[in-house]
N, C-alpha and C positions, 0 to 999 in steps of 0.2 A: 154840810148841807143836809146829808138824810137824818140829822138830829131835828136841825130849825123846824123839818118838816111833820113832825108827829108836836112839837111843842104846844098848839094849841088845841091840840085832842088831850092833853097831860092835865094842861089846864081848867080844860073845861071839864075834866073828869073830876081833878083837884077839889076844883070850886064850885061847881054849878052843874053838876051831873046829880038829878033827883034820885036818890035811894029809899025807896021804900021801905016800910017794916016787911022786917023777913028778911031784905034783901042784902048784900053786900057792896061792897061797889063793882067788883066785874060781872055778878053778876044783871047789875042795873044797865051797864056798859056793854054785857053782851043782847042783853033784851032793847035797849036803845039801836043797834047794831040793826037785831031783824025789825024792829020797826021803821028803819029807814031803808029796810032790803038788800042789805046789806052783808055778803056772805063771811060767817067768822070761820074761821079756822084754830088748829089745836096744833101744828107742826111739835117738834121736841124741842123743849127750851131750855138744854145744857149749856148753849151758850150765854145764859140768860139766868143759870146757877153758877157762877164761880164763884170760889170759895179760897181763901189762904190756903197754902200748905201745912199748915202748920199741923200738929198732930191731933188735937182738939175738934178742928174746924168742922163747924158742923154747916151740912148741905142743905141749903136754906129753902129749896121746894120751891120755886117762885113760879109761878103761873104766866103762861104765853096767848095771848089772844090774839092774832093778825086779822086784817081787814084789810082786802086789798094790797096795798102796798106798805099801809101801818101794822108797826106791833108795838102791841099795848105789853107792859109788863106790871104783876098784880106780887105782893108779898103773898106767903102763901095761906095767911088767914083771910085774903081779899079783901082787905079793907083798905088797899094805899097801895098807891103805884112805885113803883121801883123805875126812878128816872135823873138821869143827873141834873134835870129841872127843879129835881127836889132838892140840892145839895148846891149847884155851883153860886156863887155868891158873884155880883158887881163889883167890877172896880173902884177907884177911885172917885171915877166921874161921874159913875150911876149908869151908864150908858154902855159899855159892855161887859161882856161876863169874863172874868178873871179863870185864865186856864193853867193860871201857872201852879205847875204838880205839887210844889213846895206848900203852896197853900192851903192842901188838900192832905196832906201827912195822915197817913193810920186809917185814913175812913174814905176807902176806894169802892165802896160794896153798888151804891147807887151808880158809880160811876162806871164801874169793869161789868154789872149786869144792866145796863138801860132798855131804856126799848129806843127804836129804832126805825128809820122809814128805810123800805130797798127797792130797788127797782125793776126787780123782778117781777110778772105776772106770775101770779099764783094759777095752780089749775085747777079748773072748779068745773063740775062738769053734772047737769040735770041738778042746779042749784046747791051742790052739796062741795063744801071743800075736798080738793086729793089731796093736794100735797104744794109747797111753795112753787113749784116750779122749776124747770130744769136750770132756770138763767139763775136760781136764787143763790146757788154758792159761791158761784165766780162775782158777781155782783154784790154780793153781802156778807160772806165769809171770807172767803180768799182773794178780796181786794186791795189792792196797794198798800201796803201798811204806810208807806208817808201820808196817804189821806187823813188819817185820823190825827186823832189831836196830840202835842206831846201827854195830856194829863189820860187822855185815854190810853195811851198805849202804855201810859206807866201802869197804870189800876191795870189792864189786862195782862202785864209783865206779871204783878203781885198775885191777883186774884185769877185761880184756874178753872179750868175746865171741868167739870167734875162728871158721874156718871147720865146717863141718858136719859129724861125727864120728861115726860110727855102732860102736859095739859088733859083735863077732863072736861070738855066742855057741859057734857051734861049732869056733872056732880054740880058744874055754879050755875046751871040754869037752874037747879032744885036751893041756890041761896044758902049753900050751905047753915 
């Protein structure tokens, strides 16, 4: 459920989210944000960089935006969201989406880094983001693992955790 729940902010960001010259898309997405008053936040998004094991693998910088109870995730050139919105494909029927791991072989990246809705209240205090909140790791990190999907828990078996990553919200309000 906390995927379905960010889906059509992915979208709308995808498709019909206005970027201006100069602009990128998060940082179109966080200037969209305060004009609907909306408080962003920059939390660490290590969960939100995993990478292979492998010797090679390089730390892909991916950008964390939260709002509220959504987190936006941005590659790290901010031009395209990192979401398994982007990646999972339909079944047979057209009608739902196909989660079986097998069909996803070798290309977990969208998948083990997405963004996510949690249900945590963030703390936000004299308008300015602190921090997610006390309730956000029991709620959004260290929840049931049967919750999640088999394809996600595969991609997060493959793809790891890597070192601690913090968002700059005010390097993409300047558009990089």
């Amino acid at each position: 459920m906390r995927y379905w729940l960010d889906k059509p902010i992915v979208e709308y960001i995808n498709n019909k989210l206005p970027v201006g010259e100069g602009e990128t898309k998060d940082s179109a997405y966080l200037k969209w944000l305060e004009e609907m008053g909306i408080v962003a936040g920059n939390p660490a998004a290590d969960l939100h960089n995993r990478t292979t094991n492998t010797e090679n693998a390089v730390h892909p910088k991916n950008e964390k935006i939260t709002a509220g109870h959504i987190e936006i995730i941005f590659t790290h050139d901010c031009n395209n969201t990192v979401s398994m919105w982007n990646h999972l494909e339909k079944d047979e029927s057209g009608v739902r989406y196909d989660t079986n791991p097998e069909r996803y072989t070798k290309d977990y990246q969208n998948i083990a880094n997405t963004d996510s809705a949690n249900y945590a209240d963030p703390k936000i205090e004299n308008g300015k983001y602190i921090n997610s909140g006390k309730g956000h790791n029991p709620l959004d990190v260290n929840f049931p693992p049967e919750t999640e999907s088999e394809l996600r828990s595969e991609a997060k078996s493959e793809y790891k955790k890597k070192p601690p990553y913090k968002t700059d919200l005010g390097k993409i309000r300047g558009g990089k």
